[in-house]
C-alpha positions in Angstrom: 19.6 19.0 35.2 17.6 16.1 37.2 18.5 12.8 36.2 16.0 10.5 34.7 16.1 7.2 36.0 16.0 3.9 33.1 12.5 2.4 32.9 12.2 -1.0 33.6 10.1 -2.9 30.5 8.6 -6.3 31.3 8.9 -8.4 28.2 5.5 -9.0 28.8 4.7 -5.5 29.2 6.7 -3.5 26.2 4.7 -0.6 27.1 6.2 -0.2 30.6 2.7 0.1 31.9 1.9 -2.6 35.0 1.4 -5.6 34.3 -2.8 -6.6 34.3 -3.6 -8.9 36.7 -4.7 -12.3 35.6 -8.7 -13.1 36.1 -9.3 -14.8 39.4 -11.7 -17.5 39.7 -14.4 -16.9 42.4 -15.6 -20.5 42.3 -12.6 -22.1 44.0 -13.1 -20.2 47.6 -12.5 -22.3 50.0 -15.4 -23.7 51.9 -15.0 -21.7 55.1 -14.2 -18.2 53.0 -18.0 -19.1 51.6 -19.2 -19.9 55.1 -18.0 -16.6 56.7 -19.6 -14.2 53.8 -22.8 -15.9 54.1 -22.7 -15.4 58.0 -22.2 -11.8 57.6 -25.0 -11.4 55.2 -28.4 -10.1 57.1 -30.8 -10.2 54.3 -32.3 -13.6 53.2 -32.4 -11.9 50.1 -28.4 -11.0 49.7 -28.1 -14.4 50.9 -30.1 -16.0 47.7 -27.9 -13.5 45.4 -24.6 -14.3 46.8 -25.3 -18.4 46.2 -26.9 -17.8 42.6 -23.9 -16.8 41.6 -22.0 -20.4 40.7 -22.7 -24.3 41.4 -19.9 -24.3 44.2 -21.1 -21.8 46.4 -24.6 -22.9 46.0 -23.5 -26.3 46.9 -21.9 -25.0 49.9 -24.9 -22.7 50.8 -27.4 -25.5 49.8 -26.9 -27.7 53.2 -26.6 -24.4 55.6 -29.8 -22.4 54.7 -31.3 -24.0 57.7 -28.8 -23.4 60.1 -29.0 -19.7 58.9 -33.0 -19.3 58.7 -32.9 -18.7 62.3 -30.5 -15.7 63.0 -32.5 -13.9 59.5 -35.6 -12.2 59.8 -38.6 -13.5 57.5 -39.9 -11.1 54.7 -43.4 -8.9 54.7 -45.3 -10.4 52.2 -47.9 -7.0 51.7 -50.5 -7.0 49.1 -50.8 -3.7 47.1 -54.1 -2.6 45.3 -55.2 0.6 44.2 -55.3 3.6 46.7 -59.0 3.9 48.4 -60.7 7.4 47.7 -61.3 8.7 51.3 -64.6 8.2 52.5 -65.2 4.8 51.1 -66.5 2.3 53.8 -63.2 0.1 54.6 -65.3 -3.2 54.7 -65.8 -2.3 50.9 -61.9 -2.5 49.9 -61.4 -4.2 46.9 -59.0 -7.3 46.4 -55.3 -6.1 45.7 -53.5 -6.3 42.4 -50.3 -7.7 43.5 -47.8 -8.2 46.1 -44.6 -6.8 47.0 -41.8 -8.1 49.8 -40.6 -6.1 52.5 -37.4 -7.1 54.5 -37.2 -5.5 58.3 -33.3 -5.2 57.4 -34.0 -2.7 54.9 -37.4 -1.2 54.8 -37.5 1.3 52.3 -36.7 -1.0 49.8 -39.4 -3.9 48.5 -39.3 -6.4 46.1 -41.3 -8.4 43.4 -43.0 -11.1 44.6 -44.8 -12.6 41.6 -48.4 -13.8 42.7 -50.6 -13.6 39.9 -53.8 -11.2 40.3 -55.9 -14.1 39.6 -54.4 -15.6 42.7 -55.3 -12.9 45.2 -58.7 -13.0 43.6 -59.5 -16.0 45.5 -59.8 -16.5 49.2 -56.3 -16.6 51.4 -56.2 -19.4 54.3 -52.6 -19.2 55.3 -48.5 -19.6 54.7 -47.0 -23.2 55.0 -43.6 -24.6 53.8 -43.2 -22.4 51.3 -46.6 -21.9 50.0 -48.9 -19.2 50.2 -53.2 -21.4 50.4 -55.8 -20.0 48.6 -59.7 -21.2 48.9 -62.2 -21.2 46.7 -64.1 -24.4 44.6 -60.4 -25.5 43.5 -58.1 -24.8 46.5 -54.7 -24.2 45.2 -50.7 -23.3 46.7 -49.0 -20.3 45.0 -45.3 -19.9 45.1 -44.7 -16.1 46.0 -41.0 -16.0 45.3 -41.4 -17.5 42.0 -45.4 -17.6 40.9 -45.7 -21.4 40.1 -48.8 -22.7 41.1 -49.9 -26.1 42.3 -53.4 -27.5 42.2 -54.9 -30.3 44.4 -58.0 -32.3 43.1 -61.3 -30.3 42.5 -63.7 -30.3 45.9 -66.5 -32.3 45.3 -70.1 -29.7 45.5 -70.4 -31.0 48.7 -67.2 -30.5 50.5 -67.0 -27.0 49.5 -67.9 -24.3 52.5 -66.2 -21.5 53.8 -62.3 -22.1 55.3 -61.1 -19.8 58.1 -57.5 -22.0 57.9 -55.6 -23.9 56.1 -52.1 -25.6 56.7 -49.7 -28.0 55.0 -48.5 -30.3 57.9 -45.1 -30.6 56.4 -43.0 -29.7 52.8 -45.1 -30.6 49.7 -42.4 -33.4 48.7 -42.6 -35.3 52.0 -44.5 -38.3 51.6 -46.1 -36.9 55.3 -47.6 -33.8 54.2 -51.1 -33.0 53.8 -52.7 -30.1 53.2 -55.2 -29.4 55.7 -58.9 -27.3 55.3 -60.4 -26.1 58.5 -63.8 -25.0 58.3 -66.2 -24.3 61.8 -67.8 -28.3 61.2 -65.0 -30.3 59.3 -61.7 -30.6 58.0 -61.1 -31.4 54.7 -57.9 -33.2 54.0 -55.4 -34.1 51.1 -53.0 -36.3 51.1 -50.1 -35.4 48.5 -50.3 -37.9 45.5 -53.7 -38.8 46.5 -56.8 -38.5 43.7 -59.6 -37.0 46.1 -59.9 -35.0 49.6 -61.3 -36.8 52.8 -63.4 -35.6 54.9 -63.2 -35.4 58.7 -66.1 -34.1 61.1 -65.3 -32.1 64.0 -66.9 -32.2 67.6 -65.0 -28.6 68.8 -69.3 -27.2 69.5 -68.6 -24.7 66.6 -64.8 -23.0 67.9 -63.0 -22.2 65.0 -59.8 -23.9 64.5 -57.5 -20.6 64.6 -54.2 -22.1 63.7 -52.4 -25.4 62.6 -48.8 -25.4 63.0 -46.3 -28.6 63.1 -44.4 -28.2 66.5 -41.5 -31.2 67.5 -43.2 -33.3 64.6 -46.8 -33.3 65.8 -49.6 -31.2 64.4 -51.0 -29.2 66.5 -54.5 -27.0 65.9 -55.0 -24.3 68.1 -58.5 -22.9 68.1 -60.0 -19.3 69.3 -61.4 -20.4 72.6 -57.4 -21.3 72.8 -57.8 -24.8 73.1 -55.1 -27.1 72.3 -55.4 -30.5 70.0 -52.7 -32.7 68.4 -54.0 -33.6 64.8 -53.2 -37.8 64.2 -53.5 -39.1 60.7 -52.9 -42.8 61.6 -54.3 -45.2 61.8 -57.2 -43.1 61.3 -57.7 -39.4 61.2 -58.3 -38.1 65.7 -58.3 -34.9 67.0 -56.5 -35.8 70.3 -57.2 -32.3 73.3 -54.1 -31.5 75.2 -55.3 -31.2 78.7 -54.0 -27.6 79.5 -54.4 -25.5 82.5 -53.0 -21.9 83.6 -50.6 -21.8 86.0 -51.8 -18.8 87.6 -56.2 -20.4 87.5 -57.2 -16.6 88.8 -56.0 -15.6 85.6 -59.0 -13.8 83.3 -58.6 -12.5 80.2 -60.7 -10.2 77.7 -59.3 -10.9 74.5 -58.8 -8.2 71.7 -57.9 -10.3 68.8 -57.8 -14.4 69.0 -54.1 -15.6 70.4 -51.4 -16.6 68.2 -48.6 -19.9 69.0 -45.3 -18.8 68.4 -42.1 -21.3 67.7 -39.5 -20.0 69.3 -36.1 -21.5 70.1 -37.3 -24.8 71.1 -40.6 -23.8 72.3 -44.3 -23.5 72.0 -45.4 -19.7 72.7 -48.6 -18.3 73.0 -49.1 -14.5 72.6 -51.7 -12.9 73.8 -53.2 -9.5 73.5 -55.5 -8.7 76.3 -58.1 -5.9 76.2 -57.8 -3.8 79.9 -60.7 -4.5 82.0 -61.4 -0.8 82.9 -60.5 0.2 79.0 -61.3 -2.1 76.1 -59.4 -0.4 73.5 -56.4 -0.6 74.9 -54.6 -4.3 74.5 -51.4 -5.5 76.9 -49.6 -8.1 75.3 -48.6 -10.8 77.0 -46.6 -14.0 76.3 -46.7 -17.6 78.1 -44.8 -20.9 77.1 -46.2 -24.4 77.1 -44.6 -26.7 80.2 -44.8 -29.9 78.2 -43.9 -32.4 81.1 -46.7 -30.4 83.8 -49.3 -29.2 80.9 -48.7 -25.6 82.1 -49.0 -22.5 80.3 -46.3 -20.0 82.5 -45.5 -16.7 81.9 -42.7 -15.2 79.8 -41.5 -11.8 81.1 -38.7 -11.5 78.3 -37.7 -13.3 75.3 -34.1 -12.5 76.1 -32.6 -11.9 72.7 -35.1 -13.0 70.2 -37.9 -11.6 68.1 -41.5 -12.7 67.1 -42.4 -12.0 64.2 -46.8 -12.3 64.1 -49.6 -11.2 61.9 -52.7 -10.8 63.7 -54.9 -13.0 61.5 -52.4 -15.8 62.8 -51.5 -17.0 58.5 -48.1 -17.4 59.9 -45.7 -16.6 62.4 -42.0 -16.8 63.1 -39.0 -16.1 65.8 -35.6 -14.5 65.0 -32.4 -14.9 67.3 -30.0 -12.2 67.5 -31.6 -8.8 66.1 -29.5 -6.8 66.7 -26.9 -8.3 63.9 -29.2 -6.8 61.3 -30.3 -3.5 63.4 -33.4 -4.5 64.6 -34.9 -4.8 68.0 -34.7 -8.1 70.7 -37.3 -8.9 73.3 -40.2 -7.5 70.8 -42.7 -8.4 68.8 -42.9 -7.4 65.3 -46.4 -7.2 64.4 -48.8 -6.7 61.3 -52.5 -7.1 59.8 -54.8 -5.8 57.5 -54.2 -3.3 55.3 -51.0 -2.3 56.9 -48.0 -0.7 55.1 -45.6 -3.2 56.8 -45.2 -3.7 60.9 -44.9 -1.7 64.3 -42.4 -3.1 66.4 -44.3 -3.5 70.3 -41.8 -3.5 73.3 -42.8 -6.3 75.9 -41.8 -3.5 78.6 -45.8 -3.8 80.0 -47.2 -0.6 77.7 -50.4 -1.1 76.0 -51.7 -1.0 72.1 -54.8 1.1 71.0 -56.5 -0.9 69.0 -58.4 2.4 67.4 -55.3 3.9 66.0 -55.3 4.2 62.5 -51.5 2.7 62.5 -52.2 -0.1 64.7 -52.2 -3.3 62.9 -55.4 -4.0 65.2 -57.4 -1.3 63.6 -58.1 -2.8 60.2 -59.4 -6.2 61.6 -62.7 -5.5 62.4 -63.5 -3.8 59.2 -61.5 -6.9 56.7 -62.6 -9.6 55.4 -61.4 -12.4 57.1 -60.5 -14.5 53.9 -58.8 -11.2 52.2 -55.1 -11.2 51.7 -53.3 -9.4 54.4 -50.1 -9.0 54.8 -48.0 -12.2 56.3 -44.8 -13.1 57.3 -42.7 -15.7 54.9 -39.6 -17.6 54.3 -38.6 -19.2 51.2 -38.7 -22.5 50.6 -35.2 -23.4 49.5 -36.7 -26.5 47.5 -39.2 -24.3 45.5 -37.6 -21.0 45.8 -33.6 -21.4 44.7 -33.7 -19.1 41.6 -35.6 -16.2 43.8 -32.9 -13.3 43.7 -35.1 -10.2 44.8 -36.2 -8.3 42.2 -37.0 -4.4 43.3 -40.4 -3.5 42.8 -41.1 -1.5 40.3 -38.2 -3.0 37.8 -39.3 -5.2 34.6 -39.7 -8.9 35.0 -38.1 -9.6 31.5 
């Protein structure tokens, strides 16, 4: 006959079963227990969901986010409209009913990002601090993490024209930031807080300003014919040209899409895609960094172990250290454009693009309209943008 042994009763257990362990609260981690999950979190959108979960580790996440921007990838932001019946001219696509986000850590999944349809109605200028720039009679910023919308002062009749860019020079709240209108003869300018626009003629012999992006505190406009100016609102609005030269002068280039500038640890890039002589629809990329003390553009052979993030329409770009920590790729390119699904990854190993492959992000570029939303690369704006947590597309809003 075995022995049964006595059972052991808790007086605060008179069943005998084990004893529930008490609730644990998650707000009092320690500071560096908080600092170590966010490290190890890849996705800028886990990162928003881990610190909407309580005031304290908000507060500790609130004074990092910029410190970890650099090691995250930015999301896709990729309008979605109806599918196209085949054989429909391209150049007649319709405007797109909404947008979703793509993240290159995990790209089978997409999220909501609520731009209204009215929104994508209108013409798209660019990405700034946060805000996606739409044209129009009434230029306007739209958040696309959240959908709030923020409108400047009408345009007077005769300030309105056709905008090929448009840039905020630094974060809506600043009291430096301006949002800035490029057409081929002026910019248009407005001041935040002020009641009208200004506007500023150009002398650039009719070169489209291609990009305006805010590089060690200066503004800087980079047009097709890839001159260089630094934009100076005081005392009085000046378009100051950088005098730039090549370092190699035998250098020539055939161009298939205008170049794009880059930030990238510290430094001014320019990309390049350049058609082959002998073969026009094939494009080499290739990369060159700005030698601030000689004025020199030089060559980049590698980027070591960063990405660049581009979309050919140049609405925004971005860099990314350390890749590989989320699974993607170092020393490449990460590219998109109109009417792609979300990116190609191009090797700078010295291979070439077609630019008549359906897939390329090149393809498309001829055929869109300039001013139609494409797709663009994005980070949030942690002032405007705290309560995004990444909603899956296809889930309800309520």
């Amino acid at each position: 006959m075995g022995i049964r042994g006595k059972q052991r009763r808790s007086a605060a257990s008179p069943s005998g079963g084990a004893e529930p362990a008490a609730p644990r609260d998650w707000a009092v981690l320690n500071d560096a227990l908080i600092l170590l999950i966010l490290d190890r979190l890849h996705s800028l959108r886990d990162v928003f969901v881990f610190a909407a979960v309580c005031r304290t580790w908000r507060a500790v996440f609130l004074p990092t986010f910029s410190a970890l921007l650099p090691s995250r990838p930015p999301l896709l932001l990729r309008p979605v409209g109806t599918p196209f019946p085949s054989g429909v001219p391209r150049r007649r696509r319709l405007r797109p009913d909404r947008c979703d986000l793509l993240t290159p850590t995990d790209p089978s999944a997409s999220y909501l990002s609520i731009v209204s349809r009215r929104a994508l109605s209108h013409p798209f200028l660019g990405y700034s601090y946060g805000f996606l720039i739409f044209g129009g009679n009434r230029p306007f910023l739209a958040n696309p993490f959240t959908g709030d919308e923020f409108f400047p002062p009408l345009l007077p009749s005769e300030q309105r024209a056709s905008f090929r860019c448009a840039a905020l020079t630094a974060p809506l709240s600043s009291p430096d930031s301006n949002l800035l209108l490029c057409s081929s003869h002026f910019i248009l300018r407005w001041r935040a807080g002020d009641a009208r626009w200004s506007k500023h003629y150009l002398e650039l012999q009719y070169t489209p300003i291609h990009q305006i992006i805010t590089f060690n505190g200066q503004v800087l406009a980079f047009l097709i014919d890839e001159r260089l100016f630094v934009i100076e609102f005081s005392p009085r609005f000046s378009m100051r040209q950088l005098a730039v030269r090549w370092a190699d002068e035998s250098v020539k280039f055939w161009l298939s899409v205008p170049p794009l500038l880059v930030e990238c640890d510290g430094q001014l890039l320019m990309v390049r895609f350049s058609a082959l002589e002998e073969q026009m629809f094939l494009s080499t990329i290739q990369i060159y960094r700005l030698d601030w003390p000689r004025m020199v553009w030089t060559r980049v052979h590698t980027l070591g172990d960063w990405a660049l993030f581009v979309d050919i329409r140049g609405k925004s770009t971005a860099s990314c250290s350390n890749p590989s920590r989320w699974g993607g790729n170092a020393d490449c390119i990460y590219c998109t454009g109109p009417n792609c699904d979300n990116w190609v990854v191009l090797p700078l190993d010295g291979g070439v693009v077609s630019t008549t492959d359906r897939q390329s992000p090149f393809f498309d570029n001829q055929f869109s309209s300039v001013d139609m939303p494409s797709p663009v690369w994005i980070y949030p704006n942690l002032e405007y943008s705290m309560d995004w947590t990444g909603q899956h597309a296809g889930e309800s809003r309520d």
